[in-house]
Backbone bond lengths (Angstrom), bond angles and torsions (degrees), N, CA, C in turn:
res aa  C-N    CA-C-N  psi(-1)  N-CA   C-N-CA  omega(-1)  CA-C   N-CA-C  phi
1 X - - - 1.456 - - 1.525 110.23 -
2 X 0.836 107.35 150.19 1.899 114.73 -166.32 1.693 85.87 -122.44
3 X 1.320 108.98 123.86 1.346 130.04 178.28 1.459 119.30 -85.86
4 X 1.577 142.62 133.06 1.080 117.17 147.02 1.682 110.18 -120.18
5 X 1.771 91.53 150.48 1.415 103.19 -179.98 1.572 106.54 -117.13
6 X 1.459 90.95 149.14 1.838 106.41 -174.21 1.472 102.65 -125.92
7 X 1.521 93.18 119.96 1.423 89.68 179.27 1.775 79.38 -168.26
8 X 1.608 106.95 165.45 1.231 120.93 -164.75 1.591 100.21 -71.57
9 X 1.593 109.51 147.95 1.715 130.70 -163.61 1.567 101.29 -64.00
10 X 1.306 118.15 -32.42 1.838 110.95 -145.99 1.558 103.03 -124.93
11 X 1.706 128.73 3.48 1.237 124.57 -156.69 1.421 92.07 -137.49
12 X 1.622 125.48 127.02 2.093 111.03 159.37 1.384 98.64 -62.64
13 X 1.687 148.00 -30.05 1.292 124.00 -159.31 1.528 117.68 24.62
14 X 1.803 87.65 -142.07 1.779 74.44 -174.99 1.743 98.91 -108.00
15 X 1.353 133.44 28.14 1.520 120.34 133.28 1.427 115.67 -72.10
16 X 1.194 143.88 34.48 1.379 157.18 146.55 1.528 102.54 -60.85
17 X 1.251 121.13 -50.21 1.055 119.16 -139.74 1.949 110.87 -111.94
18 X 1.722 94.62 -1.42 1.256 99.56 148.68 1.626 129.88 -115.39
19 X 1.443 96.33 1.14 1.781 102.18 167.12 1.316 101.81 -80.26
20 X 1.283 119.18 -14.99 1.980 115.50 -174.76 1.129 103.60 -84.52
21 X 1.509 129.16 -8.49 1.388 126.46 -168.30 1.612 95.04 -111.23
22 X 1.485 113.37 -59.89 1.440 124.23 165.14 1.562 110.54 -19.90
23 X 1.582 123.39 -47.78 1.171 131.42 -154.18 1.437 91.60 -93.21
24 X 1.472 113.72 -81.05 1.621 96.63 169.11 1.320 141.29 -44.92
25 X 0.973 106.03 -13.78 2.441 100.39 165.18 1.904 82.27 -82.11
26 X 0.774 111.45 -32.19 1.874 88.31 -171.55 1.680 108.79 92.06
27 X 2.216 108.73 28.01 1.240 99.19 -156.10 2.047 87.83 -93.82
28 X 1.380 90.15 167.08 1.572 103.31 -180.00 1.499 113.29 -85.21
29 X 1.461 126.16 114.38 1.334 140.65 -159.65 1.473 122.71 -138.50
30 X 1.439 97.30 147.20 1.651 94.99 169.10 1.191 97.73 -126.81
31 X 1.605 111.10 149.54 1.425 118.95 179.26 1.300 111.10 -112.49
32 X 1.502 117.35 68.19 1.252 126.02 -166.28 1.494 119.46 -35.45
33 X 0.938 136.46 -40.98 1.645 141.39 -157.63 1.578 97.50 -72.83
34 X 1.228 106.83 -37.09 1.568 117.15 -170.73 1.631 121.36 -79.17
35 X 1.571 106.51 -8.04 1.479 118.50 -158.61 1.684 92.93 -119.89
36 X 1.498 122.80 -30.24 1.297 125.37 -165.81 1.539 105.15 -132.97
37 X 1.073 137.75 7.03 1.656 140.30 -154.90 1.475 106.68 45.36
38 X 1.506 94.65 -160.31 1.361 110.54 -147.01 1.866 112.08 -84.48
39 X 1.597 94.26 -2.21 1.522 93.56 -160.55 2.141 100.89 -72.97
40 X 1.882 106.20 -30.06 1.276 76.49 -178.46 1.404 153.47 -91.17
41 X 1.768 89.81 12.74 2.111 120.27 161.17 0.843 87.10 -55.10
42 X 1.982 136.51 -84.25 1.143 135.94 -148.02 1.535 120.69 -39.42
43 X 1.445 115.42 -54.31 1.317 133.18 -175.27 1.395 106.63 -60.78
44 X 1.484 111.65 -40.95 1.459 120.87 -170.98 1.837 106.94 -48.10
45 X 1.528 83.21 -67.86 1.805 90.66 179.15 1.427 119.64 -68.21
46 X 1.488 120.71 -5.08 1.180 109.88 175.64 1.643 111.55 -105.75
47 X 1.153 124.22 15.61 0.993 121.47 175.33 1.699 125.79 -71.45
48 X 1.110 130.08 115.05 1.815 137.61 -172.30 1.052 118.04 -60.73
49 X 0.947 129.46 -32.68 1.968 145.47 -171.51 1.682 101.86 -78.19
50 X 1.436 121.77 -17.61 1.630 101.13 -165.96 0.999 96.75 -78.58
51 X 1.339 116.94 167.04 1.562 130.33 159.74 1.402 123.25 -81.58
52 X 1.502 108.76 -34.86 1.670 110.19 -171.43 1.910 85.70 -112.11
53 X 1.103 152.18 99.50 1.302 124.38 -170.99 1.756 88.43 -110.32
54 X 1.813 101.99 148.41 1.570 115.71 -178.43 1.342 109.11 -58.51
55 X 1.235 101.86 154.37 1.746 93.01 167.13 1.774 113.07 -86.76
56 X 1.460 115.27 -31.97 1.159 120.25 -165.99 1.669 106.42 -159.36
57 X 1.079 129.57 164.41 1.698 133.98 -171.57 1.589 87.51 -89.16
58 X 1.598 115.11 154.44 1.191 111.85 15.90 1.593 93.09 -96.98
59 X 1.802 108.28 158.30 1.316 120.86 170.89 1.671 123.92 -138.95
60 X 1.365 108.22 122.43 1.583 121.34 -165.81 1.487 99.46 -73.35
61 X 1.386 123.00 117.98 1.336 126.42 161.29 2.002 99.44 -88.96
62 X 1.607 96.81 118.23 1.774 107.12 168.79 1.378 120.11 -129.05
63 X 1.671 115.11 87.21 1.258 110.37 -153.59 1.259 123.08 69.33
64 X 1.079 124.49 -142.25 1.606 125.26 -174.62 1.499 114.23 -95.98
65 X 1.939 107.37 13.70 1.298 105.28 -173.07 1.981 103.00 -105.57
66 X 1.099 123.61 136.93 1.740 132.24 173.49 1.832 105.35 -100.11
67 X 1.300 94.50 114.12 1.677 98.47 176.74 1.133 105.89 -136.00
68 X 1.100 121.11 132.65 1.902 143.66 -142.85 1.846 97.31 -132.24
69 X 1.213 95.36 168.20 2.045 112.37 -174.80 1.066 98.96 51.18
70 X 1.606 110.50 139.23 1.800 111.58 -170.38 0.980 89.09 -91.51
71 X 1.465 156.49 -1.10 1.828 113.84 170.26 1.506 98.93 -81.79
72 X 1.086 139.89 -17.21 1.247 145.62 -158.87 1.352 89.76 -70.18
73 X 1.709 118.39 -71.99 1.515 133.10 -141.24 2.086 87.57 -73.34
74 X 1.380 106.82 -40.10 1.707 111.11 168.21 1.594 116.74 -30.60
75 X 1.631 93.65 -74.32 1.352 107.92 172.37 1.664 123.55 -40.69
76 X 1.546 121.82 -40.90 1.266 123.07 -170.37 1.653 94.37 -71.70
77 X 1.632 112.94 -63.45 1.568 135.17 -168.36 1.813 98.30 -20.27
78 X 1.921 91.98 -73.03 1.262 115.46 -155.59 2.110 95.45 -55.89
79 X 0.970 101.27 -47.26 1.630 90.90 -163.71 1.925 110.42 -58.75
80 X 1.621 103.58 -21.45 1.125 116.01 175.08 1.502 134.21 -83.94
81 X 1.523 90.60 -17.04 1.700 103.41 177.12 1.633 132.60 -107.50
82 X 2.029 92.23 -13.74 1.671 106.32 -171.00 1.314 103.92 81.13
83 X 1.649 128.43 33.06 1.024 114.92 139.48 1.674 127.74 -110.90
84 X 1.715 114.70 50.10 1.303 113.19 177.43 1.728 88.60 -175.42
85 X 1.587 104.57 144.44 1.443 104.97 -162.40 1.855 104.81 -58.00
86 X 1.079 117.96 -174.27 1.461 138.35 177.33 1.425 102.70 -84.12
87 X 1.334 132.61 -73.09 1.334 167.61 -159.96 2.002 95.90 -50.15
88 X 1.418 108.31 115.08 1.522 88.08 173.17 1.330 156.51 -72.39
89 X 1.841 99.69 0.09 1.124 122.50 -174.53 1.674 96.38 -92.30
90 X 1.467 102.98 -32.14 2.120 76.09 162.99 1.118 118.06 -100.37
91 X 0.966 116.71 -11.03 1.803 111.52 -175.14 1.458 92.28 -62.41
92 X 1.791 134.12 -43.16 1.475 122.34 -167.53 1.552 104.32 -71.71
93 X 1.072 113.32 -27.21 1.302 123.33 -174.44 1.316 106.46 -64.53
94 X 1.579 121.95 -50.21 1.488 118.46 177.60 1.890 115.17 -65.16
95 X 1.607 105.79 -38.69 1.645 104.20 171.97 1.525 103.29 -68.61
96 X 1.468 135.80 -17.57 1.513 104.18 -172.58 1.338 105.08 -77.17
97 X 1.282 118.31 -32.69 1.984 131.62 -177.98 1.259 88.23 -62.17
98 X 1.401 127.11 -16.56 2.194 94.07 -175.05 1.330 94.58 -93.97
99 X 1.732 128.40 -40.72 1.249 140.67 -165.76 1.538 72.92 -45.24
100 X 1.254 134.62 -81.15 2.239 138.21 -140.83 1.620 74.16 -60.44
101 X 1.289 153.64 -67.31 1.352 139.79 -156.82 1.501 108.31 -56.48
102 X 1.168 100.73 -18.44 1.550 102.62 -170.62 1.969 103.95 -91.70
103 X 1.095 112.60 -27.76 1.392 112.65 177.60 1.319 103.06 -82.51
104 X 1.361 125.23 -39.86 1.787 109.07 -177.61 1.541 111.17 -69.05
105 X 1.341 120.58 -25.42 1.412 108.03 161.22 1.237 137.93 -64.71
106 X 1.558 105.50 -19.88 1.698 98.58 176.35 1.806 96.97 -90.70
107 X 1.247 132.28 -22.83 1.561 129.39 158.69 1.377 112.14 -51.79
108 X 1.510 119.67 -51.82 1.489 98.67 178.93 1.578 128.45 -88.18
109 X 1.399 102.59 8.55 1.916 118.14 171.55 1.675 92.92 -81.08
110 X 1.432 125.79 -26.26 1.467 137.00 -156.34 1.703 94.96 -79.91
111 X 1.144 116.05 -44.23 1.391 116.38 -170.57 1.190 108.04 -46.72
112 X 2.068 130.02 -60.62 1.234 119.42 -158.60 1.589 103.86 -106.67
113 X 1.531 111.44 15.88 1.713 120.28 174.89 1.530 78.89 -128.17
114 X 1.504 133.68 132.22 1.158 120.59 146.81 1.480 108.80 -116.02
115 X 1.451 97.77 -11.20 1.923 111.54 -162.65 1.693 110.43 -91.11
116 X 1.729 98.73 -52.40 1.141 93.24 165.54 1.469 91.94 172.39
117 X 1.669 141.49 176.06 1.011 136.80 -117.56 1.577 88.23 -138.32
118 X 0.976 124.95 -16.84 1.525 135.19 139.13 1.458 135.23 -31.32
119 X 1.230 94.02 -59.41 1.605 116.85 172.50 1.473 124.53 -51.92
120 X 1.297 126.25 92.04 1.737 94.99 177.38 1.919 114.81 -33.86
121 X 1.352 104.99 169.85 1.319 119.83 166.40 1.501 108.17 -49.22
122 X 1.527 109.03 -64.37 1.544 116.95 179.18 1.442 129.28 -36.23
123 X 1.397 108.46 -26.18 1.437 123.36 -171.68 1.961 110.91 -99.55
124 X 0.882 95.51 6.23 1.601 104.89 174.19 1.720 112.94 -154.05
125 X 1.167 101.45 47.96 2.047 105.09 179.17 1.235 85.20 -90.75
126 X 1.267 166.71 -10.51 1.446 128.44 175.27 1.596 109.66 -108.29
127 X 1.369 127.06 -21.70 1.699 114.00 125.84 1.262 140.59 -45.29
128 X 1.115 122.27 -45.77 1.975 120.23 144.30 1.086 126.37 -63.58
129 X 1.148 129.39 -19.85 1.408 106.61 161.36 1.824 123.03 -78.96
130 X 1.221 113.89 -16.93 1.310 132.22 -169.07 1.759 111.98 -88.80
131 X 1.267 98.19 -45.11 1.611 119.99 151.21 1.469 115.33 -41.19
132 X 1.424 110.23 -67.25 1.406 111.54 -166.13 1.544 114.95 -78.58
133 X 1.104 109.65 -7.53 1.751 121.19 170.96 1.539 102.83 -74.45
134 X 1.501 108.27 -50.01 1.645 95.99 179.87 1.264 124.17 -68.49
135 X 1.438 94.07 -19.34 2.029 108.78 -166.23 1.569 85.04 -58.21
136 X 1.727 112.42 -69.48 1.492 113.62 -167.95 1.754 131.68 -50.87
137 X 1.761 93.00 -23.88 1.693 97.39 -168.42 1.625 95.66 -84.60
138 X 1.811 113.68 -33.95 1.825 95.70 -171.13 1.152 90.71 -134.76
139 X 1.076 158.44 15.21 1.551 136.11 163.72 1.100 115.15 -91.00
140 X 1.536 113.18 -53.09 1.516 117.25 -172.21 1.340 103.83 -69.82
141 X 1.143 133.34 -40.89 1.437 118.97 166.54 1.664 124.80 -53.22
142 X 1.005 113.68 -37.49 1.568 130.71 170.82 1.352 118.51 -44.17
143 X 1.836 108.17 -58.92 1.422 117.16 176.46 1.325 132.91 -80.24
144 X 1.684 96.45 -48.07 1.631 108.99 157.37 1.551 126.23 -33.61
145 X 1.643 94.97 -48.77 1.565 114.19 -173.02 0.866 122.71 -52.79
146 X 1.942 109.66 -46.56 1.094 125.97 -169.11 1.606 120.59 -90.32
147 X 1.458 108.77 -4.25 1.458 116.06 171.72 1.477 103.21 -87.29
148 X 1.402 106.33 -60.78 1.866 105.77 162.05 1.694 118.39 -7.15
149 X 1.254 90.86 -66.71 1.967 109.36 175.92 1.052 119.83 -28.25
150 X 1.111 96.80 -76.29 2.139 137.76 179.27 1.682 90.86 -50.99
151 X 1.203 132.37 -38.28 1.669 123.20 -176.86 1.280 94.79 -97.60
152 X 1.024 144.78 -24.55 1.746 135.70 156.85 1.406 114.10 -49.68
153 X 1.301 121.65 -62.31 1.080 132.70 -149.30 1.802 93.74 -90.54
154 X 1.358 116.48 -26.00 1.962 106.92 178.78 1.421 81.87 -70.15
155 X 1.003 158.03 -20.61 1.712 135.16 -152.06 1.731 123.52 57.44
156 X 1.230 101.81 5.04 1.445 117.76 168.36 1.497 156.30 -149.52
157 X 0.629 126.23 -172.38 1.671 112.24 -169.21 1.378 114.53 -49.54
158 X 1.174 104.49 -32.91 1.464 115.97 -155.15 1.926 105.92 -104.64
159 X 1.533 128.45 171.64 0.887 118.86 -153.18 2.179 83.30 -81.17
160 X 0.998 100.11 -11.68 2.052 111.44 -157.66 1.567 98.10 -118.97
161 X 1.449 107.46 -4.11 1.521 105.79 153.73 1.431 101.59 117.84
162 X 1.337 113.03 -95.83 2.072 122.19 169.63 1.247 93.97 -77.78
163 X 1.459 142.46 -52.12 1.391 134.17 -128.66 1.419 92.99 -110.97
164 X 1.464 113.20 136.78 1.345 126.02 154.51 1.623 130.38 -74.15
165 X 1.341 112.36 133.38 1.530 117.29 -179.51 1.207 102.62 -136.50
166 X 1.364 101.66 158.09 1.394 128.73 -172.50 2.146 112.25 -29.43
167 X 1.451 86.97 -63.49 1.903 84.59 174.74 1.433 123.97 -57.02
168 X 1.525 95.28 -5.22 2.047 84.47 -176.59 1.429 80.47 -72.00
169 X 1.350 148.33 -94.43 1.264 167.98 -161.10 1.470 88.71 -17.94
170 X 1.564 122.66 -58.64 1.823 106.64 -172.84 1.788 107.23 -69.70
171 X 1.360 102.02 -19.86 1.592 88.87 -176.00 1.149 116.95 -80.73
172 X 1.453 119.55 -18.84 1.900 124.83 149.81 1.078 114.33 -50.81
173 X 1.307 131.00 -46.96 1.201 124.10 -163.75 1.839 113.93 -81.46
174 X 0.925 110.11 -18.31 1.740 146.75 148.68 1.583 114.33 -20.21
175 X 1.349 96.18 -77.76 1.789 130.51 173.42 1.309 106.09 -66.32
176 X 1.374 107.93 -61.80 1.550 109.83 168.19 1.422 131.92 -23.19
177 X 1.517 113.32 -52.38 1.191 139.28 -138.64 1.634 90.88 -115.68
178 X 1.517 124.17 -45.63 1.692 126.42 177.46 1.635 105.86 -66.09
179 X 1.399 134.85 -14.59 1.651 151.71 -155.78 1.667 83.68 -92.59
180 X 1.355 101.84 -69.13 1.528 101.26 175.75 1.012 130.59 -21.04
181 X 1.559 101.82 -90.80 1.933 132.20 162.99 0.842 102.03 -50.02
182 X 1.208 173.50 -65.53 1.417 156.27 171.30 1.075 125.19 -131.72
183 X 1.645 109.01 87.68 1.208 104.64 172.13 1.559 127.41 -60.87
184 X 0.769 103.57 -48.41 1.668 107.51 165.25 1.765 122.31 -26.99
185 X 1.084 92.61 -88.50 1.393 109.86 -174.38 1.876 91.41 -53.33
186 X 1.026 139.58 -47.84 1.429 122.93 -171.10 0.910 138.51 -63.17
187 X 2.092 99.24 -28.20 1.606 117.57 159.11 1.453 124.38 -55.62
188 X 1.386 108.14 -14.42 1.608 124.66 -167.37 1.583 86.81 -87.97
189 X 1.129 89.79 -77.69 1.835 87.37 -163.91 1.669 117.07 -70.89
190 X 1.399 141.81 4.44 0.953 144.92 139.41 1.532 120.73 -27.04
191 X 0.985 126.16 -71.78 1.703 124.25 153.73 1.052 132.89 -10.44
192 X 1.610 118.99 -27.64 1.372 133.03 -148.11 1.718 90.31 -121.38
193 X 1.137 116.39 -13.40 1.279 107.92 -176.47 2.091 107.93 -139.25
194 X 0.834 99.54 69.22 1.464 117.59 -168.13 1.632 108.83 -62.50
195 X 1.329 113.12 -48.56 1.134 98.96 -163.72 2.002 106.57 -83.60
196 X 1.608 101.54 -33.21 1.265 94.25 147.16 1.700 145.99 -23.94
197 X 1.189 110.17 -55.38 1.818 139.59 175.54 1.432 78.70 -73.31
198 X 1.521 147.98 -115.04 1.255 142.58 -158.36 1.477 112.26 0.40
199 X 1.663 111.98 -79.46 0.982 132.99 -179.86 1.700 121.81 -32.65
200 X 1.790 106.30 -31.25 1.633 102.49 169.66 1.066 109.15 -83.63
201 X 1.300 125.64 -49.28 0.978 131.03 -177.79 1.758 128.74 -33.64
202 X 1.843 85.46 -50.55 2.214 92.80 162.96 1.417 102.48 -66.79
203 X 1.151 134.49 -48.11 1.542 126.61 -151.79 1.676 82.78 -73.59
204 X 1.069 150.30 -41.33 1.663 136.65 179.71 1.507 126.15 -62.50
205 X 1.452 90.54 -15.96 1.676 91.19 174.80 1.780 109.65 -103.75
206 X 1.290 118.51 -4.06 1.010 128.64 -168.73 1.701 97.21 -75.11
207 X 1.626 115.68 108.84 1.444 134.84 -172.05 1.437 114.20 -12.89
208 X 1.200 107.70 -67.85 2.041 128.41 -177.09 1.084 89.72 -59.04
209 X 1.041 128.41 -51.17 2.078 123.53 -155.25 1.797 94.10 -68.24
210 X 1.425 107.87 -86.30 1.331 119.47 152.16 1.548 97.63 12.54
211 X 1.297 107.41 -117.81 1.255 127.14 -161.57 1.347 105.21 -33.99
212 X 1.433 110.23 -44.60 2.221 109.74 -176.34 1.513 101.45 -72.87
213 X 1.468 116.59 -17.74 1.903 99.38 175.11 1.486 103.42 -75.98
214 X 1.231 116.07 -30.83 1.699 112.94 -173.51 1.489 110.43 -74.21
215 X 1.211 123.90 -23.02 1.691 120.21 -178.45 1.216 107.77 -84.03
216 X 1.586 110.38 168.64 1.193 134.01 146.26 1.482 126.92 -13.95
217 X 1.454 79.30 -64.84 1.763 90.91 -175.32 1.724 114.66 -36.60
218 X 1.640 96.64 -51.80 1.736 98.24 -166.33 1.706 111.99 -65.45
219 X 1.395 129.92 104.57 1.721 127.04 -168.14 1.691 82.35 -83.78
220 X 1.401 78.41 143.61 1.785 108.97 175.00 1.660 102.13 -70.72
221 X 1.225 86.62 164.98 1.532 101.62 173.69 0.953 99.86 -91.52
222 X 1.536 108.68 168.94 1.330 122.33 -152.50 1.509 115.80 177.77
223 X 1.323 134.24 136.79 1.660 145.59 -151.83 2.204 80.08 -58.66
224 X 0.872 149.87 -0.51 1.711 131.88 -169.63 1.179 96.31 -111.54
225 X 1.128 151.78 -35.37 1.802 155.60 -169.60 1.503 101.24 -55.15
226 X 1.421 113.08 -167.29 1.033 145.20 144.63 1.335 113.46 -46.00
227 X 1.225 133.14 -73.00 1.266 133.00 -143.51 2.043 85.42 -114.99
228 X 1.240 87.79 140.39 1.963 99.45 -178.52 1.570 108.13 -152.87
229 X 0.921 108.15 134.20 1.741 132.74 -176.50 1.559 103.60 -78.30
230 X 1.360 122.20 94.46 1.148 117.81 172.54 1.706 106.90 -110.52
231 X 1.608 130.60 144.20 1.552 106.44 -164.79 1.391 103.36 -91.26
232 X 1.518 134.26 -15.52 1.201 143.88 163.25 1.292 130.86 -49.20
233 X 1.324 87.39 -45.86 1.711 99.77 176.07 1.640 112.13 -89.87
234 X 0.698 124.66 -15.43 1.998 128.07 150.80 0.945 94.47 -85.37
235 X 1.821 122.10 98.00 1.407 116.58 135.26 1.652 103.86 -86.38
């Protein structure tokens, strides 16, 4: 099956995090937004005739089926590609770890929007900066910590121990994305979460991954994403 994904042309957001999976099954894809701009997301979700219609990109076209929210489109990918066990007591187990991946991303979009997403950045820096002090003193320790755990406690590389699943790949993209936004502050607390840092580090050498950070395909980050380089907010 030849996949297409809709998600905006110029940003990974959070279709990042199903081209990292897309790329690792080795599945065959188009990344529509990127080949035609932005008009055919728009159309997608505005279309009247669907039955299930998305609320928002990114959204996996599979066959004649539309599946929207990336742990969702994760969940379908992974059961289809062998990246999430068979068995249903882990497969839920692997979607509840993306659901917590899925809450630290709207916390770390919170740092340089704390007011509201409307606002330029400029118009709320002394709510982001106040934000991003707490993000660093109890969240990131919270989530980090608690993924740390989860790779203690599998006994292995991986978040499931030997076997790779879908969230190791979002929890790279995680690290990835905090290196950016603050490099600073991440080099600090990197230390503190070791087996975490390991863990990107394999998923980057891992061939498919590898090879999709070196192409085209992978769009840089950039001040519009998720993750944004502000020098204030890295103390």
């Amino acid at each position: 099956m030849r996949y297409e994904l809709y998600y905006w042309p110029t940003v990974q957001g959070r279709g990042e995090f199903v081209r990292l999976a897309l790329e690792e099954a080795g599945a065959d894809y188009i990344d529509v937004g990127r080949r035609r701009g932005r008009a055919p997301i728009e159309a997608l979700i505005a279309r009247k005739r669907e039955k299930h219609p998305p609320f928002a990109p990114p959204v996996l076209k599979a066959g004649r089926r539309l599946i929207a929210q990336t742990a969702n489109i994760l969940l379908y990918l992974g059961a289809r590609h062998g990246l999430t066990p068979k068995d249903e007591v882990n497969r839920m187990w692997v979607h509840q770890l993306q659901l917590t991946i899925t809450d630290l991303v709207v916390e770390i979009h919170d740092t340089h929007h704390p007011v509201t997403s409307w606002l330029y950045y400029e118009e709320q820096k002394p709510a982001a900066k106040r934000r991003t002090a707490d993000f660093w003193k109890y969240r990131v320790p919270k989530f980090l910590g608690y993924f740390e755990r989860i790779l203690t406690l599998s006994g292995g590389p991986y978040l499931l121990g030997r076997r790779l699943c879908y969230v190791d790949l979002s929890l790279f993209q995680i690290v990835e994305g905090l290196r950016y936004g603050f490099p600073k502050r991440m080099k600090r607390y990197e230390k503190k979460v070791p087996r975490v840092v390991a863990l990107h580090e394999r998923v980057a050498k891992r061939p498919r991954i590898a090879a999709y950070l070196a192409s085209d395909r992978r769009i840089p980050f950039s001040q519009w994403g998720i993750y944004r380089y502000f020098k204030e907010l890295d103390g």
